[in-house]
C-alpha positions in Angstrom: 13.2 1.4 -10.1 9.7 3.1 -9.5 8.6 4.5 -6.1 5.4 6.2 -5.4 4.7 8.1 -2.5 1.1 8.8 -1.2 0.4 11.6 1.1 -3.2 10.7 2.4 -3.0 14.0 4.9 -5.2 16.9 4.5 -2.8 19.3 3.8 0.2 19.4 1.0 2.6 21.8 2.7 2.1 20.0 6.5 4.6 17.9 8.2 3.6 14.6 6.6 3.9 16.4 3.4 7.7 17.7 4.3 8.6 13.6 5.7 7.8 12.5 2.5 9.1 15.3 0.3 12.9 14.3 2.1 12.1 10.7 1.1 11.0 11.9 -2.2 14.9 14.2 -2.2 16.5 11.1 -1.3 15.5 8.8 -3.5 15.7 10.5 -6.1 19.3 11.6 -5.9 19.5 7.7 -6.9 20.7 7.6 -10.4 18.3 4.6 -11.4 14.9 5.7 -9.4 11.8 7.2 -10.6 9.6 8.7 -7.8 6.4 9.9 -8.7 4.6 11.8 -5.3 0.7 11.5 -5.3 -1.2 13.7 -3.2 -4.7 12.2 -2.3 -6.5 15.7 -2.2 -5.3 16.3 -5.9 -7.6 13.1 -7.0 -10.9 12.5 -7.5 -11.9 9.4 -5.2 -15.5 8.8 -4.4 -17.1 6.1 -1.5 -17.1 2.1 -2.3 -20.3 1.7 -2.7 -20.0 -2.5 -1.6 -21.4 -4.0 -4.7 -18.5 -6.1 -4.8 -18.8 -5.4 -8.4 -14.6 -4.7 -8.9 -14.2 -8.4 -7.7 -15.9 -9.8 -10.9 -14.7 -7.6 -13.6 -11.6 -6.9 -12.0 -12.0 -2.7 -12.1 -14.3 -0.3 -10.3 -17.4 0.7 -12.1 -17.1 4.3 -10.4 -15.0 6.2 -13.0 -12.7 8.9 -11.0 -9.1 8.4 -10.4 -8.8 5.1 -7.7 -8.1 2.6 -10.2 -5.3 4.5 -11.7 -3.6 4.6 -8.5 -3.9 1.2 -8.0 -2.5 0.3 -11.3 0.7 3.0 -10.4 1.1 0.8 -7.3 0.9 -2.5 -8.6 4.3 -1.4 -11.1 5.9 0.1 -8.5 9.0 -1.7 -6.8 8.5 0.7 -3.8 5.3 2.8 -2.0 5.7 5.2 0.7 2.3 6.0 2.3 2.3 8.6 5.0 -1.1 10.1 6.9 -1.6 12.3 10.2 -3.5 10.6 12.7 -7.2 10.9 12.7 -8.3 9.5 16.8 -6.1 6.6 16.0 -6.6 6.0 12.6 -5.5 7.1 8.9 -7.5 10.4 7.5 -10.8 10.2 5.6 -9.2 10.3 2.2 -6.7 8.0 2.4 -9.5 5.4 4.2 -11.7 6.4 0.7 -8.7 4.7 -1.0 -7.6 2.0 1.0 -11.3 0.5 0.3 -11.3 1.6 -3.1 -7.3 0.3 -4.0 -7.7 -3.6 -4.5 -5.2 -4.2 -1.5 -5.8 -7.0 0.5 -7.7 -10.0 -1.5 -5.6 -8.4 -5.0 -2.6 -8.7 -3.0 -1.7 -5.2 -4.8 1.5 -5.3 -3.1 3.0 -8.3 -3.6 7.0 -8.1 -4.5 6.7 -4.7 -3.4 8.9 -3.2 -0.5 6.9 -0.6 1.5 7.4 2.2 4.4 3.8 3.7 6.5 4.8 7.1 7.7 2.4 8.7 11.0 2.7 12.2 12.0 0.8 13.0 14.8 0.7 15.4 18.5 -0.8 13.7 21.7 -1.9 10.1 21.3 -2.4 7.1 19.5 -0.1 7.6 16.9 0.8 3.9 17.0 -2.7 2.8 16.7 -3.1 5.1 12.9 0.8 2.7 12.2 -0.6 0.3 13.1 -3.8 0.4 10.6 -1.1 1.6 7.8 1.1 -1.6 8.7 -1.7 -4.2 8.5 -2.9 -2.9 5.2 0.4 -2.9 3.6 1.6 -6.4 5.4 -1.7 -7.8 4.9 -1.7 -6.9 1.1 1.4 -9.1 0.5 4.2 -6.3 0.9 7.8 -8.3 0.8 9.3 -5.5 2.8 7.3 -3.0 5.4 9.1 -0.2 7.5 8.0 2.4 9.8 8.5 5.8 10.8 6.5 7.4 13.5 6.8 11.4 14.2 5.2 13.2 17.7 5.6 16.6 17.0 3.1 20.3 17.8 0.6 21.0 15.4 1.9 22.9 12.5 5.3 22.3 13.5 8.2 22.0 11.1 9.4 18.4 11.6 12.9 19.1 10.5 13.6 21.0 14.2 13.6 17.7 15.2 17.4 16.6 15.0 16.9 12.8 14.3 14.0 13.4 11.7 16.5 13.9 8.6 18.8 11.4 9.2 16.1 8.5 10.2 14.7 9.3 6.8 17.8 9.7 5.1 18.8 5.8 6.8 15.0 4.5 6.1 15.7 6.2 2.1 18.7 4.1 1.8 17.3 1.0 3.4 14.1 1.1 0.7 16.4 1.6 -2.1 18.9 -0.9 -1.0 16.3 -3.5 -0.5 14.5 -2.7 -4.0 17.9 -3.6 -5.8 19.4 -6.6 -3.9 15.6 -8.1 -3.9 15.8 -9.2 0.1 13.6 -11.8 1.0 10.9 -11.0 2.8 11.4 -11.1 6.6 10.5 -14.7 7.8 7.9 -13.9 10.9 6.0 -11.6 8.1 6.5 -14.0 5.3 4.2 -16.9 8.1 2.1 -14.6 8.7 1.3 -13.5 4.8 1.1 -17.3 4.3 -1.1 -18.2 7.0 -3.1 -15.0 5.7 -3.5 -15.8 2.4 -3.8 -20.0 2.4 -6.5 -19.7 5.4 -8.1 -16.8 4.7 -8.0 -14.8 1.3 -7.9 -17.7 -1.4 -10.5 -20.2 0.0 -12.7 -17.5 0.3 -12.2 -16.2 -3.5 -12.3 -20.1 -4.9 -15.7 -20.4 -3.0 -17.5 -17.8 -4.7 -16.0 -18.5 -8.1 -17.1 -16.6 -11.3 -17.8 -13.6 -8.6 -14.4 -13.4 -8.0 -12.9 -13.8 -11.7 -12.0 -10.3 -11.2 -9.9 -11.1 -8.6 -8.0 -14.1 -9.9 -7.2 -12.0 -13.1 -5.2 -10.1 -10.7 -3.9 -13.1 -8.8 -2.3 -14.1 -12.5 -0.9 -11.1 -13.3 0.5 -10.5 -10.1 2.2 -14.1 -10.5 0.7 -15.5 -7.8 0.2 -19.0 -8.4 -2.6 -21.0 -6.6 -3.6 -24.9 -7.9 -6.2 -25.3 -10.0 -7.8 -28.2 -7.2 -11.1 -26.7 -7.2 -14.1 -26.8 -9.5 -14.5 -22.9 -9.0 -10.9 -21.7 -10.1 -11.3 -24.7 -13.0 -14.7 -23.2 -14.3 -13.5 -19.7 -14.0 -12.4 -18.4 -18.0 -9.2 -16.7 -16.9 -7.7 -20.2 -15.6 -8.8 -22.7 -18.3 -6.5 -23.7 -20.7 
């Protein structure tokens, strides 16, 4: 069982950094899980710069460390991201890799069970969860989870009494999901439908060869779409 956790805040020894070094304990005590912990400001990740170009040939021209990330996530069986709030959002970094990460139209999450963790001190902490949920729901996530900490800057989270065992409960949860393979909840699983039948595929079958890139993904993924169209027929990944 793989896990990787990404801390997208702007400081490795903060409080997001401590949440998700007691998830990274936890799971770990598990004799069958691998946790690997990422920390955004150890990688080299530059701006998209919109030339779509990662939708045709399935990778990023810009050569730094986003598509290896990517690739981690898409074998992973679990992904922890956790951020501080930014005036209601995620930080700057982990933005840069949210529009680098072939998320939402890749469906880089699909089969994989997920947890958004948001530290913050005065306000709209819900609305930088809320950003972190969409992007994990919306990028076909079987499983999402939450965990949402108000706490002083620079404070230790742990003086908190409920912090440990939440994560310690929300730890267990993950890992118990990973193994019995729970089906995703069935409000999210409409939704993801709804998302993807409406919205993502007719869009990607409409520009066709543009979007080769993007059905090699779809396959390897094992997402299966009919081959009704006379763009996903003429596109070289799908012909027999």
């Amino acid at each position: 069982m793989k896990i990787v956790i990404i801390n997208g805040s702007l400081r490795k020894n903060g409080a997001t950094a401590k949440i998700l070094g007691e998830f990274a304990k936890n799971l770990s005590e598990k004799p069958d899980v691998e946790v690997t912990n990422i920390y955004l400001t150890d990688l080299r990740l530059n701006f998209c710069q919109g030339c779509n170009q990662c939708y045709k040939n399935g990778v990023c021209h810009i050569k730094d460390d986003a598509d290896m990330l990517s690739e981690l996530i898409s074998n992973a069986d679990g992904v922890i991201i956790g951020t501080s709030n930014m005036v209601g959002n995620v930080t700057g970094q982990l933005k840069t890799f949210i529009d680098r990460g072939h998320f939402v139209i890749e469906q880089l999450l699909k089969d994989t069970y997920t947890i958004g963790v948001v530290t913050y001190e005065n306000a709209e902490g819900g609305a930088a969860l809320h950003v972190l949920k969409k992007l994990l729901v919306f990028s076909g996530a079987k499983g999402f989870d939450k965990l949402l900490v108000k706490l002083p800057f620079n404070s230790d989270p742990f003086m908190m009494q409920k912090v440990i065992p939440t994560i310690a409960k929300k730890s267990e949860k993950l890992y118990n999901s990973i193994q019995k393979k729970q089906s995703t909840p069935p409000i999210t699983k409409i939704m993801q439908t709804i998302i993807f039948n409406i919205g993502i595929k007719p869009f990607v079958l409409k520009k066709g060869e543009a979007m080769s890139g993007v059905l090699t993904h779809w396959k390897k993924r094992g997402i299966i779409v009919r081959a009704d169209s006379r763009e996903m027929l003429e596109t070289p990944q799908f012909r027999n």
